[in-house]
LORO-222087 format. One record per residue (C-alpha): chain; y, x, z; residue number from 1; residue in one letter. Coordinates in steps of 0.001 Angstrom, whole numbers, plus 500000, padded with zeros to 6 digits. Example, Ala and Ser with C-alpha at 12.3 -4.5 7.8 and 13.67 -1.06 7.14 Angstrom:
BEGIN
<node A <495500 512300 507800> 1 a>
<node A <498940 513670 507140> 2 s>
//
This chain:
BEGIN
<node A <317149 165799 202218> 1 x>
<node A <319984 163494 203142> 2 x>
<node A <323576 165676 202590> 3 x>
<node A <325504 165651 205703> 4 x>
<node A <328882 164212 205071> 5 x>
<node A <331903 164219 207097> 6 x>
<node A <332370 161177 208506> 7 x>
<node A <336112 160712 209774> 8 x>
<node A <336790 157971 212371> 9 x>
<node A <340221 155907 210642> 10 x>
<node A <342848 156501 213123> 11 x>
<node A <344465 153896 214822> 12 x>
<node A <348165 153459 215274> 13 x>
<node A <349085 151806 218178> 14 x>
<node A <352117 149557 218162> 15 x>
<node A <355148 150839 219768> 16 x>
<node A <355500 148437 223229> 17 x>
<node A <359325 147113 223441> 18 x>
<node A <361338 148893 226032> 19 x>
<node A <364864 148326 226647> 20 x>
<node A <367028 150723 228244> 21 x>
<node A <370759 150073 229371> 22 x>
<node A <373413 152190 231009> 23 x>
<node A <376777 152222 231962> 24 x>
<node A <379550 154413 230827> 25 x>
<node A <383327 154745 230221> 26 x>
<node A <384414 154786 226802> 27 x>
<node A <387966 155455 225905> 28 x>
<node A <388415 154646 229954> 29 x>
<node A <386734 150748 229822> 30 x>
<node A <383274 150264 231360> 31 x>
<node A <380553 149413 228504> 32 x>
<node A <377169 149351 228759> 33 x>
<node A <374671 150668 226260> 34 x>
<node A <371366 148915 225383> 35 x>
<node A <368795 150592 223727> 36 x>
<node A <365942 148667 222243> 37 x>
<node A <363155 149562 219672> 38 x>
<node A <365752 152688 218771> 39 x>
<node A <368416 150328 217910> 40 x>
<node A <371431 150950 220270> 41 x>
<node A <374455 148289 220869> 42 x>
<node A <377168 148541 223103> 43 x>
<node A <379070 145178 225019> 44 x>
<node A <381694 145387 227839> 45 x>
<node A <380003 146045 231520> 46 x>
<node A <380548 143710 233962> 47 x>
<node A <383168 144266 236379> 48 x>
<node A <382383 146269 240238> 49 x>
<node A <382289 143678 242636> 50 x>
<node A <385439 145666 244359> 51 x>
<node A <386930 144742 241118> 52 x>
<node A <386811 141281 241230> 53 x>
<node A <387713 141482 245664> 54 x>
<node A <390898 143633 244527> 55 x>
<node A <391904 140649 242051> 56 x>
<node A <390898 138259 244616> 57 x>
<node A <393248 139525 246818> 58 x>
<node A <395955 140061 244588> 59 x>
<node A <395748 136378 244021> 60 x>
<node A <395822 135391 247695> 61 x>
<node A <398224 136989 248607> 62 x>
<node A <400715 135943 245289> 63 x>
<node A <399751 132062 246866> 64 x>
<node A <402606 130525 248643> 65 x>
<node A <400805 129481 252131> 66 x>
<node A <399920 133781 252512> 67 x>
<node A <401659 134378 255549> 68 x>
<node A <402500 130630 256661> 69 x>
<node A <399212 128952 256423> 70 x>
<node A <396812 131966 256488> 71 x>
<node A <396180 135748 255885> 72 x>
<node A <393285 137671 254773> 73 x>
<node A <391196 140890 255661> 74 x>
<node A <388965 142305 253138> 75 x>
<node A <385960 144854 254160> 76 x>
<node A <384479 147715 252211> 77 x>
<node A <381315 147965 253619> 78 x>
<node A <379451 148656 250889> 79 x>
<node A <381616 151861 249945> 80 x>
<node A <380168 154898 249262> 81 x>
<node A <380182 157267 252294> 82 x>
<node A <378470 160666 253287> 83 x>
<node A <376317 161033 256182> 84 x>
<node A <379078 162046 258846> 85 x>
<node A <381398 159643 257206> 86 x>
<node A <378307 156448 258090> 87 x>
<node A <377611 157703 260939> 88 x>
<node A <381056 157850 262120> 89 x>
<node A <382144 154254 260395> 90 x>
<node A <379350 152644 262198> 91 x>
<node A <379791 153998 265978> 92 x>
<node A <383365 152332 265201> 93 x>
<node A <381719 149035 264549> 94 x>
<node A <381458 148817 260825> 95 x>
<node A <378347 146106 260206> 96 x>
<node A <376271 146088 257588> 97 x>
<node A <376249 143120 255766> 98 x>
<node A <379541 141763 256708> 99 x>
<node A <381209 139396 254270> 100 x>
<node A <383643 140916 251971> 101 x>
<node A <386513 139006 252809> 102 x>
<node A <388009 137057 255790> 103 x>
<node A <390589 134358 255939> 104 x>
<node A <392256 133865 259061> 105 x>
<node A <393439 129942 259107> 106 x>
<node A <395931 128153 262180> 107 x>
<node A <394913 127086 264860> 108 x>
<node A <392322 130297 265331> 109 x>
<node A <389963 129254 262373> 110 x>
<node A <388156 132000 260589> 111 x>
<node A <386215 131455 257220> 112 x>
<node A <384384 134075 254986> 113 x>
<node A <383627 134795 251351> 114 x>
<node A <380981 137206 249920> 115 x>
<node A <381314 138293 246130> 116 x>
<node A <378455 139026 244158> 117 x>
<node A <378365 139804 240387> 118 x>
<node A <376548 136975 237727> 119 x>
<node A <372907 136756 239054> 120 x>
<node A <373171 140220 241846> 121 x>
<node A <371536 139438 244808> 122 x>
<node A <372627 139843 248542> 123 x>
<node A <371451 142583 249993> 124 x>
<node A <368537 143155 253082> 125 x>
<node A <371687 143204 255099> 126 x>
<node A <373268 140626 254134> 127 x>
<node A <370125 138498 254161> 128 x>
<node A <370397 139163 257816> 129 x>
<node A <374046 138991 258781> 130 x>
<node A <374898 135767 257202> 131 x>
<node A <372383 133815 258776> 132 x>
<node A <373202 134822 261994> 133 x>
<node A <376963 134455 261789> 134 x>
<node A <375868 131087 260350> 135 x>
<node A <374053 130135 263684> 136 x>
<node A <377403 130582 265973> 137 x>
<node A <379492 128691 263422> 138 x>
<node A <381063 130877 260902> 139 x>
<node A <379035 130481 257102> 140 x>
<node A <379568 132694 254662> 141 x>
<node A <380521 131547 251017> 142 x>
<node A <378875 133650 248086> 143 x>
<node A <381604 133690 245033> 144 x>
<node A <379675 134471 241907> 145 x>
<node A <381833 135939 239248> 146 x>
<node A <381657 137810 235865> 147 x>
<node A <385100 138559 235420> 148 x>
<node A <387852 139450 238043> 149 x>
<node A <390112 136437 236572> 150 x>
<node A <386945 133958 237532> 151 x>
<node A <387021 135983 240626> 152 x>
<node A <390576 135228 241381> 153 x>
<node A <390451 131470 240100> 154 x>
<node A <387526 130804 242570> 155 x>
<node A <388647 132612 245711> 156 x>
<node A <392233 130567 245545> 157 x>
<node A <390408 127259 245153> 158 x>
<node A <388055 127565 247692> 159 x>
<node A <391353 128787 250123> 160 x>
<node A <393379 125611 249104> 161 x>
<node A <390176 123791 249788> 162 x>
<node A <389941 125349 253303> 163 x>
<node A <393552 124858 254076> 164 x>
<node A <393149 121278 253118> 165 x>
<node A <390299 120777 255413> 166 x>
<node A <391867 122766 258232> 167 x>
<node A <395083 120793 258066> 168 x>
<node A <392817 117403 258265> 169 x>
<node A <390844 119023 261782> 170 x>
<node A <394132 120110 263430> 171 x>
<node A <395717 116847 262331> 172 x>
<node A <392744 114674 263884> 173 x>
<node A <392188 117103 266719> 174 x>
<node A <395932 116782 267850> 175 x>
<node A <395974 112871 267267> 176 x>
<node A <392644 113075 269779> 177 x>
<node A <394871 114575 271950> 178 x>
<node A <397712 112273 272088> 179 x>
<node A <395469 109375 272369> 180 x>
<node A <393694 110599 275545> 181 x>
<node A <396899 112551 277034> 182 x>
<node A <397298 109865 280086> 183 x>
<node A <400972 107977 279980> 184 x>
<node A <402605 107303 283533> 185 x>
<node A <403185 103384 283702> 186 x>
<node A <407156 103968 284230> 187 x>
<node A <406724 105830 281090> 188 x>
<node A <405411 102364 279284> 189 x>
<node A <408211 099974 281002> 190 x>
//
């Protein structure tokens, strides 16, 4: 007779998969975000809130010497956090979703636009729509793409001075158009 033995199957350990986990929290009142990996946890600074980087933006603008002379500036909060009554009520009033986060008013009845978005973030379903339709009666929308408010800044006053540059060169050419084809009485020539 054959003895029955006990015949235990070796078990099998499977290999923890890698999974990542981050979060954001204030420490000692800065923003850092926590990454968890295979149990090992390290903290770095969070990237700024793209109201951040608009606030510093503006603050910048509006320290520029041609704020005021040679254009002003509007900033929108659309993306703010609102209850129900509060969205309801904000977009009877006209708020519009997907809007660009800041306007700059330029002579001669110009308007231009900036969006900000932070490192890689995408635009939103709104935006996807809003831009491209603004875009098709002639006002595009710039995206600024920033990782810290002082690239923010930097960026936003370069691409002003760039549109005050070009401005000044379309009223300049649209006013000499105008001179040459303003008609001159004869006695005005003799």
């Amino acid at each position: 007779m054959a003895k029955a033995t006990s015949a235990t199957t070796p078990k099998t350990t499977r290999k923890p998969t890698a999974r990542t986990t981050t979060q954001t929290v204030r420490i000692n009142g800065v923003r850092t975000k926590i990454t968890t990996r295979n149990g090992r946890v390290t903290t770095s600074k969070a990237l700024p809130l793209e109201w951040e980087l608009q606030a510093a933006q503006v603050l910048a603008l509006r320290r520029m010497p041609e704020y005021g002379k040679q254009f002003l500036l509007a900033g929108d909060m659309n993306s703010a956090k609102r209850g129900p009554r509060a969205q309801v009520e904000a977009i009877a009033a006209g708020l519009t979703p997907g809007e660009a986060d800041v306007r700059i008013y330029l002579l001669d009845g110009r308007i231009k636009m900036f969006e900000n978005k932070v490192g890689r973030a995408n635009l939103t379903d709104s935006q996807k729509e809003r831009h491209p339709a603004l875009a098709k009666i002639g006002h595009d929308i710039t995206v600024v793409r920033a990782v810290t408010k002082e690239d923010a800044a930097e960026q936003a006053v370069a691409l002003v001075r760039s549109w005050i540059a070009a401005n000044d060169r379309e009223v300049e050419a649209t006013n000499s158009a105008t001179t040459l084809t303003t008609p001159t009485k004869l006695s005005n020539l003799i």
